[in-house]
N, C-alpha and C positions, 0 to 999 in steps of 0.2 A: 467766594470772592465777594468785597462788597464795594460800593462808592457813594462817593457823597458829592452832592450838588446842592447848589444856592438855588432858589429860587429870589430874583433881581426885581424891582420894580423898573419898568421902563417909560412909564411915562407919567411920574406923580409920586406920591409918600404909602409907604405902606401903612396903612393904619386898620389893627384886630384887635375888638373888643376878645375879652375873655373866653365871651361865648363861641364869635366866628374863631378864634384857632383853637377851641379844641375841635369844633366841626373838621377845620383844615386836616387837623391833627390824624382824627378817623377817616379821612378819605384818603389819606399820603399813608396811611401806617396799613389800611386795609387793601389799595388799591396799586400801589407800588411795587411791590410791599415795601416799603421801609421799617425800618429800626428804632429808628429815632426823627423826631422831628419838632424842631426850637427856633426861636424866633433868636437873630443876632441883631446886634446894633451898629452904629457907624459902618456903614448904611445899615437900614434896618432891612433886615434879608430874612428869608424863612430858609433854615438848613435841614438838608433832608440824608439823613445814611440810610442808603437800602442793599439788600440784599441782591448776589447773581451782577450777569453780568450788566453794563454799561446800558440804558436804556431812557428814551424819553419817556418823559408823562405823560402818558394818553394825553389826546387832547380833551376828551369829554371829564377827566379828574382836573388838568388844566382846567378846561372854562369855571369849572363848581370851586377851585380854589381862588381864582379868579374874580372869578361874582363874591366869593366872602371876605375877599382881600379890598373888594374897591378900585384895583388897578390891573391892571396887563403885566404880566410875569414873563421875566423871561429865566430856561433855564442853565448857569453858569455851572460847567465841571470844577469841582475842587480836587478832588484825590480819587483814587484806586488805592487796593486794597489788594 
């Protein structure tokens, strides 16, 4: 089974150098575990497909995605799988 969640900005504009999303990228693909993980626009969102069942983001991969995003995240269900 897998699902996929946004991660939102909730208070400001998400903005990731090159550098900070592929960091993002390695702590969402390692620590998740996810699948995949890309950045969307209109809004600009970070989309995450992971693996198993339904689960939040630790908070400790939250805060470090967090600290390299610039803003407070929050995280939005998109689908099941």
């Amino acid at each position: 089974m897998a699902y996929t969640f946004d991660l939102v900005p909730t208070d400001g504009d998400l903005c990731l150098t090159d550098e900070a999303l592929n960091k993002v990228r390695y702590h969402l693909l390692e620590s998740q575990p996810a699948t995949r993980v890309r950045v969307m626009g209109d809004p600009l969102r970070i989309r995450v497909r992971a693996q198993g069942r339904w689960a939040e983001v630790a908070p400790g991969v939250l805060a470090r995605v967090e600290e390299l995003a610039g803003v407070s995240l929050e995280q939005v269900p998109v689908r099941r799988w």
